[in-house]
C-alpha positions in Angstrom: -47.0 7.2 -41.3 -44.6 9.6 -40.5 -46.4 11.0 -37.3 -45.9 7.1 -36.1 -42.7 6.9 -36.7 -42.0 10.5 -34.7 -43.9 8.8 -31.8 -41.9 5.2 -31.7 -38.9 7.1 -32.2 -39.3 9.4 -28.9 -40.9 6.6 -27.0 -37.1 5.0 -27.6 -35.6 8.0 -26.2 -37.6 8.5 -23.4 -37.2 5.0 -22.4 -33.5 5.2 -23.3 -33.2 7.8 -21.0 -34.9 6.0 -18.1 -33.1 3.4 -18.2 -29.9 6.1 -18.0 -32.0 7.8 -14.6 -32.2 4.4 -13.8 -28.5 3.3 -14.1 -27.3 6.5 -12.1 -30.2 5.8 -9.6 -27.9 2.6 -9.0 -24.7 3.9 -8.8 -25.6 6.9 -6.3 -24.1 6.3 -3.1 -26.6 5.7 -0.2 -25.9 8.5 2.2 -28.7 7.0 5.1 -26.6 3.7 5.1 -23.5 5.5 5.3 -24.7 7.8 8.2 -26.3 4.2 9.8 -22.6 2.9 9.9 -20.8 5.7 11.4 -19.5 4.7 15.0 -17.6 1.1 15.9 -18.2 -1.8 15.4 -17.5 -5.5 17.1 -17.6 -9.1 16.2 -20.7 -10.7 17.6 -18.7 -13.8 18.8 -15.9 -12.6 20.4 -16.5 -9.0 20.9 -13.7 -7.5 19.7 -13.3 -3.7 18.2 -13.3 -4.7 14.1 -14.0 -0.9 12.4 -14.8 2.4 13.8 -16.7 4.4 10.6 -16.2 8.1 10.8 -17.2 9.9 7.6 -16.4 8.6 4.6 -13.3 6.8 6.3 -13.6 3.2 7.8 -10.5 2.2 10.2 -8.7 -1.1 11.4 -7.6 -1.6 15.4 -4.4 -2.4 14.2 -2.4 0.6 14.2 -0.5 -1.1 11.4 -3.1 -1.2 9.0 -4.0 2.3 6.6 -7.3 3.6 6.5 -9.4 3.6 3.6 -12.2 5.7 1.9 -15.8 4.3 1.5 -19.0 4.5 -0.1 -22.0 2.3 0.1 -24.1 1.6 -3.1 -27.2 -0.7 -3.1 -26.0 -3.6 -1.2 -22.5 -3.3 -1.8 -19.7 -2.0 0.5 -16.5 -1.1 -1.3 -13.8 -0.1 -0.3 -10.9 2.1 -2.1 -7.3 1.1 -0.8 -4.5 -0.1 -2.8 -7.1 -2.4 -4.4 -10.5 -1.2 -4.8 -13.0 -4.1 -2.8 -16.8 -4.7 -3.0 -18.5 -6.6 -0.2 -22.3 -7.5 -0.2 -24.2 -6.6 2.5 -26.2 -9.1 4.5 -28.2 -6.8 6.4 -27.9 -3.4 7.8 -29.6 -1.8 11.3 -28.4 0.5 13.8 -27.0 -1.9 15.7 -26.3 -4.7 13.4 -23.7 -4.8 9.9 -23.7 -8.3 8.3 -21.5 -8.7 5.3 -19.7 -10.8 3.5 -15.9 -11.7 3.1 -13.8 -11.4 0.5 -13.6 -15.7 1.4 -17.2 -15.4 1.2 -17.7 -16.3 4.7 -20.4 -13.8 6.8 -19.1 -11.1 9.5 -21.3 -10.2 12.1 -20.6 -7.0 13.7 -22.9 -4.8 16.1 -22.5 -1.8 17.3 -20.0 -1.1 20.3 -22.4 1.1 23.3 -19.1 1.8 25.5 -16.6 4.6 24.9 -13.9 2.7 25.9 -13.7 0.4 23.0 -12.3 3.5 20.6 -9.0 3.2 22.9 -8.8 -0.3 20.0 -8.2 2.5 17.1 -5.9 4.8 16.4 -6.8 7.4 13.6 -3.1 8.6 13.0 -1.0 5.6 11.6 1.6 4.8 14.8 3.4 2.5 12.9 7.0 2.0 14.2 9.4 4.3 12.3 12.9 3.7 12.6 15.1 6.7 13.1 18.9 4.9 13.7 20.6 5.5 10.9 22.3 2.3 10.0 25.9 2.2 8.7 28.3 0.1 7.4 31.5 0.4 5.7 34.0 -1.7 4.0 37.4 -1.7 2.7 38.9 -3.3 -0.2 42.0 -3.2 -2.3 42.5 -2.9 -6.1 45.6 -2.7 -7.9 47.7 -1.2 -4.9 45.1 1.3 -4.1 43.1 1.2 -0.7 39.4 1.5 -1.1 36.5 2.3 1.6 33.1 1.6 0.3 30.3 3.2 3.0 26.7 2.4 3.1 23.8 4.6 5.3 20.3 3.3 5.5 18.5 6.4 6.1 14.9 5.5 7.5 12.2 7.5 5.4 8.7 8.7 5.5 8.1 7.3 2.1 4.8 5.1 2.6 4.3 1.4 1.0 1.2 0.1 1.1 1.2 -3.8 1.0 -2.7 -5.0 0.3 -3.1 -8.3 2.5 -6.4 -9.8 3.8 -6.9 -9.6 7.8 -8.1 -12.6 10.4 -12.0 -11.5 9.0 -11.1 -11.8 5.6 -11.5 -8.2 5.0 -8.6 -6.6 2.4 -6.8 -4.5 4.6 -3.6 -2.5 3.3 -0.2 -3.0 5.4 1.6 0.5 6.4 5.4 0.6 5.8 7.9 2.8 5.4 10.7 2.7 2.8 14.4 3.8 3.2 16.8 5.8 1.1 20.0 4.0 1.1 23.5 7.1 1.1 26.2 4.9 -0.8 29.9 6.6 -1.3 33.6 5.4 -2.1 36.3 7.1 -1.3 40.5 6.8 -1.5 42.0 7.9 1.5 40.1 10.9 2.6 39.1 11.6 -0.9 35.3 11.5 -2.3 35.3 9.4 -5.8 31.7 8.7 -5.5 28.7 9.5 -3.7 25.0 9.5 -4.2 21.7 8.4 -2.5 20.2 5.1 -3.6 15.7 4.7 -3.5 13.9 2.2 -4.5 12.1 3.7 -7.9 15.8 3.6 -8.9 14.8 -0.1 -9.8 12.0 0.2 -12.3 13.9 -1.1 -15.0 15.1 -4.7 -13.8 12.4 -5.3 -11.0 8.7 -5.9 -12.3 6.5 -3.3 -11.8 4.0 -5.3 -10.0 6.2 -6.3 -7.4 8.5 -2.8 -6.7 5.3 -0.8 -5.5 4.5 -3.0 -3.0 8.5 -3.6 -2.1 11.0 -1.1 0.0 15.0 -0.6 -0.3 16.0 -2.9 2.4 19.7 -3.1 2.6 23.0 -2.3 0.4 26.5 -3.7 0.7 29.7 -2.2 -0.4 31.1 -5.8 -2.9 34.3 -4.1 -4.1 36.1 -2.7 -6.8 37.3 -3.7 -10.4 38.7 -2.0 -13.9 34.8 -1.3 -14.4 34.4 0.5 -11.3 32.5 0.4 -7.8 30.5 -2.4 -7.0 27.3 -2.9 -4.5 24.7 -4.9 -4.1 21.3 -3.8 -3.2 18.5 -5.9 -1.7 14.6 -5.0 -2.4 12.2 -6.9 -0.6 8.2 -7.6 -0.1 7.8 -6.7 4.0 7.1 -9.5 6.2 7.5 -12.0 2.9 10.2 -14.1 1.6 10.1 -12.0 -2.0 13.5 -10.1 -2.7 15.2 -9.2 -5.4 19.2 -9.0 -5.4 20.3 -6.0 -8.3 23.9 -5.4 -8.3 24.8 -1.6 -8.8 28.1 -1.2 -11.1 29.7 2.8 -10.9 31.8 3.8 -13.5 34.8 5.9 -13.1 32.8 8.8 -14.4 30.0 8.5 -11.7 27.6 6.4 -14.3 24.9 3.6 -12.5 24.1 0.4 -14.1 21.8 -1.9 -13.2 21.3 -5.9 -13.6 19.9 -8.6 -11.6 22.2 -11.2 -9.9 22.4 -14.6 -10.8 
């Protein structure tokens, strides 16, 4: 009886641990697929350049769109961005990459046989970076006293990536690049405040969910009052109608508060 029992019990663990082999056999990435890809690709109907696949690294022709890492698993393409996306594949050759949309819809692609068609890609991000510094400057008076209020958008390298879906329904993620706003108050030629402004400043009166994909996209000098130095900042979604307007009180003692305006 007890010899039985050893023998049921170990053909549960060697089946338990097949089905483990077979669960890992599933998630290992298929390197031949991955080699098949490398190289660019167009659309079969109109011929333009869609990816060029080097590596583990797929990339967009537009310059304004961020590469992203790769892997291909069964029949699945995904993609690890901002957002991580799966796409099934149709069918696979050396010269041919069906697969579908995130829409559902089926891209076509086959591979490009001229060199020229890599001028379509550019590996380092040449996304327009502005390098003016932008200033403004204001002046207001409070109980007899003359006040200039300055602003200086300082263009940054800080990256924001915004997740939107291209023409082929493919999740592509938007290249921006934030700024870091200089804000200062002063009497005269005397310094009563000063101090640079980002976006992460924020977290605690702009959702979460909206800051990360959003930059610092303008300041204003509003004034000043028995609570101290007023501006108003304006975060917004790139290329979208999203912003939020959080006015910035200073107290006499150098202190930021935040709050939303109304």
């Amino acid at each position: 009886m007890y010899k039985s029992y050893l023998i049921v019990v170990l053909a549960a663990m060697f089946s338990a641990c097949g089905a483990n082999q077979d669960k890992e056999a599933l998630q290992e990435e298929d390197r031949e697929a991955k080699e098949k890809l490398q190289g660019i690709w167009l659309d079969d109907n109109t011929e333009a350049a869609v990816l060029q696949v080097a590596g583990d690294t797929i990339y967009y022709a537009d310059a304004a769109v961020a590469p992203v890492a790769f892997k291909i698993i069964g029949d699945t393409l995904t993609t690890y961005g901002a957002r991580i996306n799966n796409y099934k594949i149709e069918k696979q050759g050396e010269y041919i990459f069906w697969f579908h949309s995130l829409v559902g819809d089926v891209i076509r692609l086959h591979r490009a046989e001229n060199n020229a068609d890599s001028l379509s890609f550019i590996h380092e991000q040449e996304v327009p970076v502005y390098t003016e510094v932008i200033k403004k400057d204001s002046v207001v008076m409070y109980d007899n006293t003359r006040y200039r209020g300055y602003v200086y958008i300082n263009p940054s390298r800080i990256k924001v990536m915004r997740p939107g879906v291209s023409e082929e329904g493919l999740s592509v993620d938007n290249v921006y690049y934030d700024n870091i706003i200089h804000i200062c108050v002063y009497e005269g030629k005397r310094s009563l405040f000063a101090k640079d402004i980002t976006r992460q400043m924020f977290k605690h009166v702009i959702p979460d969910d909206f800051l990360k994909w959003a930059i610092l996209s303008d300041m204003d000098f509003m004034g000043v009052d028995a609570k101290g130095y007023h501006y108003q900042a304006t975060v917004c979604i790139p290329d979208g109608a999203s912003c939020y307007v959080v006015n910035i009180t200073i107290d006499m003692d150098g202190k930021l508060s935040y709050e939303l305006a109304r």
